[in-house]
FIPA-100498 format. One record per residue (C-alpha): residue in one letter; x negated, y negated, z. Coordinates in steps of 0.25 Angstrom, whole numbers. Each point is the difference from the previous one (the first is absolute). Last residue first. Example, Ala and Ser with C-alpha at 12.3 -4.5 7.8 and 13.67 -1.06 7.14 Angstrom:
BEGIN
r residu:S | u:-55 | v:4 | w:29
r residu:A | u:6 | v:14 | w:2
This chain:
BEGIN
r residu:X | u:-8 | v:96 | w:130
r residu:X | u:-12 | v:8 | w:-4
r residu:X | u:1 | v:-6 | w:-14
r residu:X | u:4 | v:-15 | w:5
r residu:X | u:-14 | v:0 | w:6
r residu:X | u:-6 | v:4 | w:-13
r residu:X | u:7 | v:-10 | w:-6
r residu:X | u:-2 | v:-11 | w:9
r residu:X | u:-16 | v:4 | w:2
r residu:X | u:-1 | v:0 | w:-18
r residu:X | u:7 | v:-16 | w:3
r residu:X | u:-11 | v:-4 | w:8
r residu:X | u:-11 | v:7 | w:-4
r residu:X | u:2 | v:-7 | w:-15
r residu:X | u:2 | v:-13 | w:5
r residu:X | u:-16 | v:-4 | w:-5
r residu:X | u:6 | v:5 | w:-13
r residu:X | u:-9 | v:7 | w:-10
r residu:X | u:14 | v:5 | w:-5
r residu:X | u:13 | v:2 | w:9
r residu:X | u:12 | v:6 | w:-6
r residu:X | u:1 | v:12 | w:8
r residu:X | u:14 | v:1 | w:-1
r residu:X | u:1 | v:12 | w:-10
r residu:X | u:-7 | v:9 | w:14
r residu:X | u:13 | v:-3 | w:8
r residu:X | u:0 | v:14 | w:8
r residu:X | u:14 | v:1 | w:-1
r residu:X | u:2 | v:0 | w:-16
r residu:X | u:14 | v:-4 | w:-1
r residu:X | u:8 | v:12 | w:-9
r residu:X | u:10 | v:-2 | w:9
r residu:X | u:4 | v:-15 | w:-7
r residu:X | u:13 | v:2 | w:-8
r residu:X | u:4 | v:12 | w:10
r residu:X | u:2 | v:-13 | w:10
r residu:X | u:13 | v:-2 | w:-9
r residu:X | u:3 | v:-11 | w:-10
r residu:X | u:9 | v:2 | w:-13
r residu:X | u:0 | v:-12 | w:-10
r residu:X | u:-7 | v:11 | w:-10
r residu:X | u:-4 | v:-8 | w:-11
r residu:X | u:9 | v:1 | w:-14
r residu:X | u:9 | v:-11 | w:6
r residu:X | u:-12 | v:-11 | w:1
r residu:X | u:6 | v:-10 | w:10
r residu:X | u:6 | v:-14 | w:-3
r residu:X | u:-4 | v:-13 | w:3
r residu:X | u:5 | v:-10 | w:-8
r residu:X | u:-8 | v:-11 | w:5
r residu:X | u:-1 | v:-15 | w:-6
r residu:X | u:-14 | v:-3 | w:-3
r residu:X | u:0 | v:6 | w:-14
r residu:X | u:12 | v:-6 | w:-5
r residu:X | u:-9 | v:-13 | w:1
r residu:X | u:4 | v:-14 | w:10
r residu:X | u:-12 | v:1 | w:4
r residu:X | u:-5 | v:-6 | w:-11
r residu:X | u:10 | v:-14 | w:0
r residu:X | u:-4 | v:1 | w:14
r residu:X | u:-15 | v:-5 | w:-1
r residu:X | u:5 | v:-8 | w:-10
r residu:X | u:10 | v:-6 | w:10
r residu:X | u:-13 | v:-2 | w:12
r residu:X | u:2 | v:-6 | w:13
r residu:X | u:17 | v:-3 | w:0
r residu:X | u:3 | v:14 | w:-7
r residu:X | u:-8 | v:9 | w:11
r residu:X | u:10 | v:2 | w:11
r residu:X | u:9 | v:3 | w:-12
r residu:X | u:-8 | v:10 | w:-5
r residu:X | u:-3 | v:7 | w:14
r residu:X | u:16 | v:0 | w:2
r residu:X | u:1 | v:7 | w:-11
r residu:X | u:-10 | v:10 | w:-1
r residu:X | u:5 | v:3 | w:16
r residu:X | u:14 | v:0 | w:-6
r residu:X | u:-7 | v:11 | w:-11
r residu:X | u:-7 | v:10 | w:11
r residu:X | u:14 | v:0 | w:10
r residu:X | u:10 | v:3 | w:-13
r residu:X | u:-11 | v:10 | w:-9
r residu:X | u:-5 | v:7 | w:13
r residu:X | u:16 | v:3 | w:6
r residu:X | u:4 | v:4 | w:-11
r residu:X | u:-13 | v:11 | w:-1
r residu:X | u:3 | v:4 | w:13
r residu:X | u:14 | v:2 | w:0
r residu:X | u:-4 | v:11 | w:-12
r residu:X | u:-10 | v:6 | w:11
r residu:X | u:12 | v:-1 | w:10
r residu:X | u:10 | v:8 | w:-9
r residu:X | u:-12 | v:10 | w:-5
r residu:X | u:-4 | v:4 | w:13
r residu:X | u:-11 | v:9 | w:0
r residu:X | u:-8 | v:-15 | w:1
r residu:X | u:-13 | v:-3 | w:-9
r residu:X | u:-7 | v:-14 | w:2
r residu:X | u:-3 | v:-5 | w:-14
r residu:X | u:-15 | v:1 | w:-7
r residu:X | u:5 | v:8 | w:-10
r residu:X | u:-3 | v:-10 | w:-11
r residu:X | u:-15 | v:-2 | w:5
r residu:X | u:-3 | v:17 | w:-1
r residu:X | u:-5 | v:3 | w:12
r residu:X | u:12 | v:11 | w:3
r residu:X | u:-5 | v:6 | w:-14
r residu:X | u:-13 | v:3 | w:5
r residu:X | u:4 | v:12 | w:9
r residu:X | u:-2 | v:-6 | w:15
r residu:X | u:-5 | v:10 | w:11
r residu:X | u:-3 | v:-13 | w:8
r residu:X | u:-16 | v:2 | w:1
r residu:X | u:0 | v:1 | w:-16
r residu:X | u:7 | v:-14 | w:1
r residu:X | u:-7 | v:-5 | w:8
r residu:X | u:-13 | v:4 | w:-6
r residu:X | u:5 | v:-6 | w:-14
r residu:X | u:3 | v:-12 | w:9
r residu:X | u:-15 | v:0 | w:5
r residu:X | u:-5 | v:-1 | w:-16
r residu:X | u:10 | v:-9 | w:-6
r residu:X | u:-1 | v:-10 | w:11
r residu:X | u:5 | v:-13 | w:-5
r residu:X | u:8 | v:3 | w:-14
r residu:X | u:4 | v:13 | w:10
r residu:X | u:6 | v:-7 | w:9
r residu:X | u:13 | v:-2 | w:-3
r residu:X | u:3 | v:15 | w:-1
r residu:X | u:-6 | v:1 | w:13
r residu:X | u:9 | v:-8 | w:5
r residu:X | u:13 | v:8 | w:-5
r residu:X | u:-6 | v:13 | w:7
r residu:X | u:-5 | v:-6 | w:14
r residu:X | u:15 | v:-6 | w:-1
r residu:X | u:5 | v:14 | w:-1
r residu:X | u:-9 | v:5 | w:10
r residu:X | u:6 | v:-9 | w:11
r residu:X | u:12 | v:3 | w:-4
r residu:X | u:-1 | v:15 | w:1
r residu:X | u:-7 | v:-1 | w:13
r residu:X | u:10 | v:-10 | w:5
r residu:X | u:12 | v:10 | w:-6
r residu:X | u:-6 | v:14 | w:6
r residu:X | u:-5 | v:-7 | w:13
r residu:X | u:16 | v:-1 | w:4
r residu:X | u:4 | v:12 | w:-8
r residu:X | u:-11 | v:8 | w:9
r residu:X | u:3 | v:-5 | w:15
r residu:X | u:-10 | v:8 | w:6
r residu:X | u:-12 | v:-7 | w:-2
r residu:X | u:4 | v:-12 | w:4
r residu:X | u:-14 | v:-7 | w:5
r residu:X | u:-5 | v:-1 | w:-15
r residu:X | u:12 | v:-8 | w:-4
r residu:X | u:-5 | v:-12 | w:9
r residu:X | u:11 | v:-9 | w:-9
r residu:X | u:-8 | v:-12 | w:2
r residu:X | u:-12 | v:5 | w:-6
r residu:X | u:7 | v:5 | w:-12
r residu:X | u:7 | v:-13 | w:-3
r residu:X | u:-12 | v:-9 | w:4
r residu:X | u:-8 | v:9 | w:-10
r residu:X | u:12 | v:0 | w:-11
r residu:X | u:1 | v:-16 | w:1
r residu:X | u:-18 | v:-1 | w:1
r residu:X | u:1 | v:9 | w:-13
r residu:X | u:11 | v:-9 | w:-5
r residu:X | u:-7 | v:-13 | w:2
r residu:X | u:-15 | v:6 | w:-8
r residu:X | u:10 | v:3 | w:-10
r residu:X | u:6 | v:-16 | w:0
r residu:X | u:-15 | v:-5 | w:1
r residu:X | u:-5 | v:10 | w:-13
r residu:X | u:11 | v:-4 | w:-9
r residu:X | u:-4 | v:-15 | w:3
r residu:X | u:-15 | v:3 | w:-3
r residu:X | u:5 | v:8 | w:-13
r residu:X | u:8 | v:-9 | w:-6
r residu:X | u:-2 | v:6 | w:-14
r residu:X | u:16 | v:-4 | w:-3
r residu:X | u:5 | v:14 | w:1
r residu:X | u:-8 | v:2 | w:12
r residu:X | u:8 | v:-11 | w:7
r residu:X | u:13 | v:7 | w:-4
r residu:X | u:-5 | v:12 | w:4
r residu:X | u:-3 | v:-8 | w:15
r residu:X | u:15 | v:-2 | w:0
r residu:X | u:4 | v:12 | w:-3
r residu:X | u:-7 | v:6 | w:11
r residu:X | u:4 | v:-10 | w:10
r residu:X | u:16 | v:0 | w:-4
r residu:X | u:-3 | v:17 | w:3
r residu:X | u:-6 | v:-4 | w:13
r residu:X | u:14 | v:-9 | w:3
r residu:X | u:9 | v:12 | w:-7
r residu:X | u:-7 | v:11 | w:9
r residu:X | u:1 | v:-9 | w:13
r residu:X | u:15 | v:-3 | w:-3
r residu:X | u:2 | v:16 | w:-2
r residu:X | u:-7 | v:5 | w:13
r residu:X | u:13 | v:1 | w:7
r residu:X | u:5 | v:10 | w:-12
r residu:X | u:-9 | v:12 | w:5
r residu:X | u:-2 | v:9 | w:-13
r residu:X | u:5 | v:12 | w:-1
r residu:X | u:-7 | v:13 | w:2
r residu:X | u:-1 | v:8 | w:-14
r residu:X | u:-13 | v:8 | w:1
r residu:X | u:2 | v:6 | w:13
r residu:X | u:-9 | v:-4 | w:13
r residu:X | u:-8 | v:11 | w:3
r residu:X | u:-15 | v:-7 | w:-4
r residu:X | u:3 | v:-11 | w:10
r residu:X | u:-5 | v:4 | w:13
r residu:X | u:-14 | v:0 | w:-8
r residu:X | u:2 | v:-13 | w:-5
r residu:X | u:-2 | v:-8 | w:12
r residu:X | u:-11 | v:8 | w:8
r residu:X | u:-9 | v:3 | w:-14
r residu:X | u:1 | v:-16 | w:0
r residu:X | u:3 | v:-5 | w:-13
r residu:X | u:8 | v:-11 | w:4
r residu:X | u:-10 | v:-7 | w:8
r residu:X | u:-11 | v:5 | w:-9
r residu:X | u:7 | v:-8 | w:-12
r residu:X | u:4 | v:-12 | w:9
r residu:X | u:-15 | v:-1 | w:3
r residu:X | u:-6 | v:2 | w:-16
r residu:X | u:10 | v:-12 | w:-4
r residu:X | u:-4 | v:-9 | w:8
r residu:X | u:-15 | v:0 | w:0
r residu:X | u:2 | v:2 | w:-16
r residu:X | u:9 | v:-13 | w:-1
r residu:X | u:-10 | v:-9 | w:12
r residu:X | u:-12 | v:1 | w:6
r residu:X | u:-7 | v:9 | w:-9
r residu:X | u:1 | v:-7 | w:-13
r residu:X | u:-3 | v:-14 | w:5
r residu:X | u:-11 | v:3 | w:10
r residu:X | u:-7 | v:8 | w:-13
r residu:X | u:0 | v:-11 | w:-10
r residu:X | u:-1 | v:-13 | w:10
r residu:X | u:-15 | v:1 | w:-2
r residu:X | u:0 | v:0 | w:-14
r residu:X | u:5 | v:-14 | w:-1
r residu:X | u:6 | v:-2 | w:-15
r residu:X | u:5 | v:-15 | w:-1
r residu:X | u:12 | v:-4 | w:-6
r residu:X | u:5 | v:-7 | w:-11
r residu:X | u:14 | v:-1 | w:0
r residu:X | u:13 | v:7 | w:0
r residu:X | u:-5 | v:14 | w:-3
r residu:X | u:-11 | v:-1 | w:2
r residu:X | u:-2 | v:11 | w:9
r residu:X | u:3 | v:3 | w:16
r residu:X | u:10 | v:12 | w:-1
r residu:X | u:-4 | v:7 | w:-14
r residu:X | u:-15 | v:-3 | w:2
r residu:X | u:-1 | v:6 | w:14
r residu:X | u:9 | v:10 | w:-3
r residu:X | u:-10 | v:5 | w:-14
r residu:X | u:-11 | v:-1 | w:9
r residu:X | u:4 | v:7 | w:13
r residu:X | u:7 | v:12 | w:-9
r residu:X | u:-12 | v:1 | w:-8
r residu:X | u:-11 | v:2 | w:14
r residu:X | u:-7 | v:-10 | w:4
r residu:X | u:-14 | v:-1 | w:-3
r residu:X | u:2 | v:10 | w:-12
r residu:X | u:11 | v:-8 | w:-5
r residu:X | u:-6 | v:-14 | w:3
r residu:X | u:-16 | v:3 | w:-8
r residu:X | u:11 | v:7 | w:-11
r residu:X | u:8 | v:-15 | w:-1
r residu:X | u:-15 | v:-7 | w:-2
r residu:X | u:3 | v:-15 | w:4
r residu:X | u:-5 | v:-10 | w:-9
r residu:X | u:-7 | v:-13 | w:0
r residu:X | u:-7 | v:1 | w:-12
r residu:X | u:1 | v:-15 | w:-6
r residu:X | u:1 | v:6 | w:-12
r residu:X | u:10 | v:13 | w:2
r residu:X | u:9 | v:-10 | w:7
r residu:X | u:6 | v:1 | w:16
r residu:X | u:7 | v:-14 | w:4
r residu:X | u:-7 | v:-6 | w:10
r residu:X | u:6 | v:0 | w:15
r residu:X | u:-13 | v:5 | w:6
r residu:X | u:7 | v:13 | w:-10
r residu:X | u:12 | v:-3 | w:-6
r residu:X | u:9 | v:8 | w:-6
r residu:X | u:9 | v:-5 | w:-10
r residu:X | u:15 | v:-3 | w:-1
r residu:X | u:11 | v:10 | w:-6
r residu:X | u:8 | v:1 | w:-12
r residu:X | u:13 | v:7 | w:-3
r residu:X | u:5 | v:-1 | w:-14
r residu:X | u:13 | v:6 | w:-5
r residu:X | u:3 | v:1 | w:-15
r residu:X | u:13 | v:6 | w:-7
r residu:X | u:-1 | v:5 | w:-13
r residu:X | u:5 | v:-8 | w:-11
r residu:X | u:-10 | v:2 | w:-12
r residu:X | u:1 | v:-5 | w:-13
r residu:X | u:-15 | v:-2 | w:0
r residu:X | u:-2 | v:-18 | w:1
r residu:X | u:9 | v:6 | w:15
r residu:X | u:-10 | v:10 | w:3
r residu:X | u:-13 | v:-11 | w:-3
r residu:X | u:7 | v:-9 | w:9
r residu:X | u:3 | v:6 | w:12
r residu:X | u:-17 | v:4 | w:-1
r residu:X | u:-3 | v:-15 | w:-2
r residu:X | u:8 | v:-6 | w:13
r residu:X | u:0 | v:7 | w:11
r residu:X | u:-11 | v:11 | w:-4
r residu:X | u:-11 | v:-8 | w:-6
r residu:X | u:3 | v:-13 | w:8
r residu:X | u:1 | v:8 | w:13
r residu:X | u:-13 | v:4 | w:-2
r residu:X | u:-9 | v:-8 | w:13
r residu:X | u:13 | v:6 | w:8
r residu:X | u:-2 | v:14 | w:-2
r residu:X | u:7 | v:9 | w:-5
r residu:X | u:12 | v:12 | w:1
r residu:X | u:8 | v:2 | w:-11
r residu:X | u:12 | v:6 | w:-2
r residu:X | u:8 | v:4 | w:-13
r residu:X | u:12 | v:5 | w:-4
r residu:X | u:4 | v:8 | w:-11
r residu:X | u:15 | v:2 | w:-3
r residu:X | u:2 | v:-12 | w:-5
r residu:X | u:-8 | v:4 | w:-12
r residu:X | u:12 | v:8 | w:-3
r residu:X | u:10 | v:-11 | w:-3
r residu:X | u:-11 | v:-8 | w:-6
r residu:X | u:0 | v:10 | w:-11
r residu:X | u:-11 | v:10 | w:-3
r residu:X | u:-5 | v:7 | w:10
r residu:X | u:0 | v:18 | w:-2
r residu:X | u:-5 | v:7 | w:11
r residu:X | u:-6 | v:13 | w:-2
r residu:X | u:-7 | v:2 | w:14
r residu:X | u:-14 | v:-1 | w:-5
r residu:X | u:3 | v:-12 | w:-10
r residu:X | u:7 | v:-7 | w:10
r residu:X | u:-12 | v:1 | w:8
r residu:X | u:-9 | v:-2 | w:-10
r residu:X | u:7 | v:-15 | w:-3
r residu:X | u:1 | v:-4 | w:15
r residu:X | u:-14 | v:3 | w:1
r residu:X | u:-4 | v:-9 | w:-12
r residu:X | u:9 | v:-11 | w:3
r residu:X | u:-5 | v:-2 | w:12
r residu:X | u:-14 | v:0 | w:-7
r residu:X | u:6 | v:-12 | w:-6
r residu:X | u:-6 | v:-9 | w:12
r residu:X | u:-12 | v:3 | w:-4
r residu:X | u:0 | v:-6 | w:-15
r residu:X | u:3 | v:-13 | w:3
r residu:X | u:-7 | v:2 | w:13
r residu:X | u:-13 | v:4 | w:-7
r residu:X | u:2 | v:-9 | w:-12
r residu:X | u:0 | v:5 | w:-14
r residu:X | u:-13 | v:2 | w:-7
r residu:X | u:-5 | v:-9 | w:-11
r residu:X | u:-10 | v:0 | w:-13
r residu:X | u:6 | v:15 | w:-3
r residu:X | u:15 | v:-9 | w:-5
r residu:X | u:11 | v:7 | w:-5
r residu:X | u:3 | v:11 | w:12
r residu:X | u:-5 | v:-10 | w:12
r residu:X | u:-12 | v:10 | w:4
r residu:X | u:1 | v:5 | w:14
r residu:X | u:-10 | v:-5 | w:11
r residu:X | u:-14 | v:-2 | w:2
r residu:X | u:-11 | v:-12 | w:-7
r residu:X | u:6 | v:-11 | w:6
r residu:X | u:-6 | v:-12 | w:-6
r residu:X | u:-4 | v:4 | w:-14
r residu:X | u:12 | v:7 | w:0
r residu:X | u:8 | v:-10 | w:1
r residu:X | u:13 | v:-1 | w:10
r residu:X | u:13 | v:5 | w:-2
r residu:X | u:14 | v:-5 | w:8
r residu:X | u:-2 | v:-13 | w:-1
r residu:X | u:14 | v:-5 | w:7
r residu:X | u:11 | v:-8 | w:-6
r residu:X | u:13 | v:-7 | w:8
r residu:X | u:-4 | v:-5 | w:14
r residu:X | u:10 | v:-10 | w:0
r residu:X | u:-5 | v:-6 | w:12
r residu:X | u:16 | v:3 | w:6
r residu:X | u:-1 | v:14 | w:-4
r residu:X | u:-14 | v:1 | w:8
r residu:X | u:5 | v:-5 | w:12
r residu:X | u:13 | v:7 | w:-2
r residu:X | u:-8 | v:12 | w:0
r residu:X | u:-6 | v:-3 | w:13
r residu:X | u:12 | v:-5 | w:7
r residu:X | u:5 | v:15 | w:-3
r residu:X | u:-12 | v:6 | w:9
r residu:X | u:9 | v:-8 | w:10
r residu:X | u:7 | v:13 | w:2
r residu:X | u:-10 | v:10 | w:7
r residu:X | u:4 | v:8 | w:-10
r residu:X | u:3 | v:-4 | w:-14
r residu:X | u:15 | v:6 | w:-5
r residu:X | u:-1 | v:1 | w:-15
r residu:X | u:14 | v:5 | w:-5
r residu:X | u:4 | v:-9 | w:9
r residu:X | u:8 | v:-8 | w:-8
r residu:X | u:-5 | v:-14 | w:1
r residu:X | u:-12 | v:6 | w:-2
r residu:X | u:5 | v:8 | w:-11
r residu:X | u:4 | v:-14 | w:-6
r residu:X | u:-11 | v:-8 | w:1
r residu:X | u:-10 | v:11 | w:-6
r residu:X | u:9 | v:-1 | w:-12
r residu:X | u:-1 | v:-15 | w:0
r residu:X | u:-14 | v:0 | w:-1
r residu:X | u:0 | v:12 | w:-13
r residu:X | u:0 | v:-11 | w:-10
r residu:X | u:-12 | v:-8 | w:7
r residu:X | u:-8 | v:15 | w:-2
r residu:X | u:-11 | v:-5 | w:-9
r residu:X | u:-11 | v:10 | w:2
r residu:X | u:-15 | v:-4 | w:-5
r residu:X | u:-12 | v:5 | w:-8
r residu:X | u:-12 | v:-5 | w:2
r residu:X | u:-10 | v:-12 | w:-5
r residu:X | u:-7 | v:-5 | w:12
r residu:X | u:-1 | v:-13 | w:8
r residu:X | u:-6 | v:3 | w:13
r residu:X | u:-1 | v:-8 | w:14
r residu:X | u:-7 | v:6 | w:8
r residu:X | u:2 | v:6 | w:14
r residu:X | u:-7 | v:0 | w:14
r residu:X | u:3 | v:11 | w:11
r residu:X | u:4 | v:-8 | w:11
r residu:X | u:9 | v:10 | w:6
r residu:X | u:13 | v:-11 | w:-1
r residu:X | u:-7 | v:0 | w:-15
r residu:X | u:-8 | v:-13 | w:-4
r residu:X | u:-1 | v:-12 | w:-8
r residu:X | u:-9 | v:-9 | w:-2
r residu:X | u:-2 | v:-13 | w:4
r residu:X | u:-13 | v:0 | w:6
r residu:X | u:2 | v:-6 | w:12
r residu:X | u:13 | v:1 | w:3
r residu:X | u:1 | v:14 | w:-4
r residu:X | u:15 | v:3 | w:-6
r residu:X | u:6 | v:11 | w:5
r residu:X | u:9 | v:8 | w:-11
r residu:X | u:13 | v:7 | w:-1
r residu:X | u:6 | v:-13 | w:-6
r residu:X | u:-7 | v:1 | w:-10
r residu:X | u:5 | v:15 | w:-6
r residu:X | u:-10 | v:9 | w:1
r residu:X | u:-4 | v:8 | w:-13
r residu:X | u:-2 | v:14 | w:5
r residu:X | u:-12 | v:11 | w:2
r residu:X | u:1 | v:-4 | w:13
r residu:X | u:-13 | v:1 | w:4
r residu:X | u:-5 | v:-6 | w:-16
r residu:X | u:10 | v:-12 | w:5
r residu:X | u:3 | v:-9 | w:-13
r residu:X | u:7 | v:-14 | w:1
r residu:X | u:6 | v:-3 | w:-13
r residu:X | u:1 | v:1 | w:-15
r residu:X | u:7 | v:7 | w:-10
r residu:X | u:-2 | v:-1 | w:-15
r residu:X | u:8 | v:9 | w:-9
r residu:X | u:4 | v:13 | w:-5
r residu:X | u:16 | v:3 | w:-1
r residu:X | u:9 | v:10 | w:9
r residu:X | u:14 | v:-1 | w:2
r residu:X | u:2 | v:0 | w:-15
r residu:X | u:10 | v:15 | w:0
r residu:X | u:-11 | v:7 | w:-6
r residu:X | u:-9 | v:-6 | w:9
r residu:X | u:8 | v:6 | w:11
r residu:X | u:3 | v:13 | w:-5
r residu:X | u:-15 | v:3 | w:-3
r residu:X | u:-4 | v:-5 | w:13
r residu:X | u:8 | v:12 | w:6
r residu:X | u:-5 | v:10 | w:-9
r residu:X | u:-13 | v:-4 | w:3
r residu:X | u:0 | v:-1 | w:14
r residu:X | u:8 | v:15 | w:-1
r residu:X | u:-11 | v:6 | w:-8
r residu:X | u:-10 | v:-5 | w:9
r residu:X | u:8 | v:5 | w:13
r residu:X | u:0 | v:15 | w:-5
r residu:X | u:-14 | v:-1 | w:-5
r residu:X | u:-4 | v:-1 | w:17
r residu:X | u:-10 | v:-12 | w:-1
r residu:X | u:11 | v:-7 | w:10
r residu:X | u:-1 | v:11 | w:10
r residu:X | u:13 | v:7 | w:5
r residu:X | u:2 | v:8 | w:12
r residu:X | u:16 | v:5 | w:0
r residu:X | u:10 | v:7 | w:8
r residu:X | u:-6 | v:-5 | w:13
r residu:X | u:-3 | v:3 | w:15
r residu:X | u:-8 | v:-9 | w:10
r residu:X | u:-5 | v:8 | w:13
r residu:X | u:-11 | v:-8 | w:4
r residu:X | u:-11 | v:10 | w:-5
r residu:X | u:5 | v:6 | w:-13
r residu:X | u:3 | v:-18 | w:-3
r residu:X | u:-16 | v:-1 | w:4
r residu:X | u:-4 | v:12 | w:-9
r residu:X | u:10 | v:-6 | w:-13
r residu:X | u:-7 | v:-14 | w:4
r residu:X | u:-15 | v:6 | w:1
r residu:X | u:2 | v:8 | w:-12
r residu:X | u:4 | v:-14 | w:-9
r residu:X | u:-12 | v:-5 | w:8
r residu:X | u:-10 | v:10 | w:-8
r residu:X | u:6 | v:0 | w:-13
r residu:X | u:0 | v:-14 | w:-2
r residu:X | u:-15 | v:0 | w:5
């Protein structure tokens, strides 16, 4: 059965488009020898002693749960789970994990931002549980109980807790990849160069806000940790859970409709903030009617057979109009902006501010009325180029939302892979001197706005600013010198005419619709 469902969860990630380095399983040998290495080290060092532990046990959870995490029943007086799953109360012999020395450690890189929780308030969680002096964990269980998991190394009448022991699967991976690559870690100096992200739920923030910071910390290690945590799906405005069976199958959704719907649908209207409720009847209408709808009708506007074919004799080196520079610099501020969004995992944000350029770029062109001036070359020559260029950049942005029709636009745009690359994503001029004034002009405009933004801010929320207030807020833009900065029309000749790549439509009932506007666009 293990077997089985690890399959379906390596097919599904083949399926959505999820990359990675490393597929780990924790009854891979690898990760037992490292749980035991790693006990080892803590008990030699008297952070772990056997004795009695008691509480209030979820077999759901797999967890002791705190009490105040539990609902009492008037009626019958005991207590339940927020999902009403009942618990017991147990008192057990097991080993346990005093970490009270290591409190103040945690304290401090808090303090430091060498943890950086996101969305913040994940930090008033951990205080919650500093300030209840949560100090000792059970970190096994007996085997006469719980019959599965890794051995504790001394002991073959226990086994270590599956989130003790889970969460050093991290640790694992981390470790074979710096085996692979040769890389040597063993001060802190050099453990600060690992860095780690993790993305969970909130029913396991405990785990991962509080308990995994600390297991580094009680092992030497001073790598920086960012934690980034959403809010649940819902469905009928229940939380979704394996017991109660209220699911949504994510395959039934793709093949419904299509990746590119799904995977936008649940970047741009997720939990992200809060609990929300999936409504598959919005799914389609949203991703049709807005970014992709957009997008597709600027691209055949500028990709006209009648609009670039006059152009195909302009020479390489035409300068760039310099009347256009306060537009360029204000859809650069925009694109810099909405990476900045990106980089904190704000997608729904990220995805309004691009959905804002495309509408800017497509006001832009259609107030232009480029298509009528065929004749005056230089003058459709720079809005074609700037229009493409912006096509370009955006498309960069949306590949964590659309992977599959991006790699179609980009295919469709004659772009080599390198200009999608996320650090070349910066708008190339044949002037150096105006592409340089450019990138001053970014880094004063885009950290005033920072600026301003913070101290309209201070008076709601000071903690709020205290993390805003990072170096990795304030923008140093600067463009990647080993790219070609240069930008000519002959960049995107090699644009397929007959838009085939933008057939992105799948089992949709829009599908006729859009395949009628390409073909028409064709025979344009």
């Amino acid at each position: 059965m293990c077997d089985e469902n690890s399959n379906k969860f390596k097919e599904l990630f083949d399926l959505v488009k999820i990359s990675y380095t490393d597929y780990i399983r924790t009854t891979e040998e690898r990760h037992k020898s490292l749980v035991h290495s790693y006990w080892n080290d803590l008990e030699s060092k008297d952070l772990i002693k056997s004795g009695k532990y008691e509480g209030y046990y979820s077999v759901s959870d797999e967890s002791f749960i705190p009490i105040k995490d539990l609902i009492k029943d008037p009626i019958t007086n005991n207590y339940k789970t927020s999902l009403n799953q009942s618990v017991d109360f147990i008192t057990e012999t097991s080993y346990i994990i005093n970490f009270k020395n290591y409190i103040d450690k945690l304290v401090t890189k808090i303090e430091n931002k060498d943890i950086v929780y996101n969305p913040h308030n994940l930090r008033n969680e951990v205080n919650e549980y500093i300030n209840l002096a949560l100090n000792e964990l059970s970190i096994s269980r007996p085997k006469n109980r719980v019959n599965w998991g890794i051995n504790v190394p001394s002991d073959n009448t226990q086994v270590i807790y599956v989130w003790f022991e889970a969460l050093l699967n991290y640790l694992t991976v981390v470790k074979t990849y710096l085996d692979n690559n040769n890389i040597s870690i063993t001060n802190n100096d050099t453990n600060s160069e690992v860095e780690y992200y993790h993305i969970i739920g909130k029913d396991i923030s405990k785990f991962h806000c509080y308990l995994w910071p600390l297991i580094l910390i009680m092992n030497n290690n001073s790598s920086k940790i960012n934690i980034i945590m959403h809010n649940h799906w819902l469905k009928n405005s229940t939380k979704m859970s394996k017991s109660i069976g209220n699911t949504v199958d994510p395959i039934y959704l793709i093949n419904k409709y299509s990746l590119n719907a799904v995977r936008y649908y649940f970047l741009t209207h997720g939990p992200q903030n809060h609990d929300t409720d999936i409504e598959e009847d919005k799914i389609e209408d949203i991703y049709y009617k807005s970014i992709p709808d957009v997008m597709i009708n600027l691209i055949l506007r500028v990709t006209n057979i009648k609009v670039m074919g006059p152009l195909e004799e302009l020479s390489n080196n035409h300068e760039w109009n310099v009347n256009y520079y306060e537009r360029i610099l204000n859809n650069m501020k925009m694109v810099l902006e909405i990476q900045r969004f990106l980089n904190k995992y704000d997608f729904i944000t990220a995805s309004i501010k691009i959905h804002l350029l495309l509408l800017e770029l497509n006001n832009f062109v259609h107030m232009t009325q480029f298509w009528l001036k065929a004749d005056e070359k230089k003058f459709l020559a720079e809005i074609t180029c700037f229009t493409l260029e912006f096509l370009r950049l955006t498309s960069i942005l949306l590949k964590p939302f659309l992977p599959e029709l991006m790699i179609n636009i980009h295919r469709f745009l004659g772009l080599d892979e390198k200009d999608m690359k996320i650090n070349n994503c910066f708008f190339r001029m044949n002037n150096l001197d105006l592409l340089n004034q450019l990138q001053k002009d970014l880094n004063r405009d885009l950290n005033n706005d920072l600026s301003k933004d913070l101290q309209k801010d201070v008076v709601k929320d000071v903690d709020r600013i205290d993390q805003n207030i990072d170096d990795s807020n304030c923008f140093i833009y600067e463009f990647n010198k080993n790219f070609n900065s240069q930008l000519s029309l002959n960049g995107y000749f090699n644009i397929n005419i007959n838009m085939k790549d933008l057939i992105f439509i799948k089992k949709s009932k829009n599908s006729n619709k859009v395949i009628n506007k390409i073909n028409k666009a064709k025979q344009s």
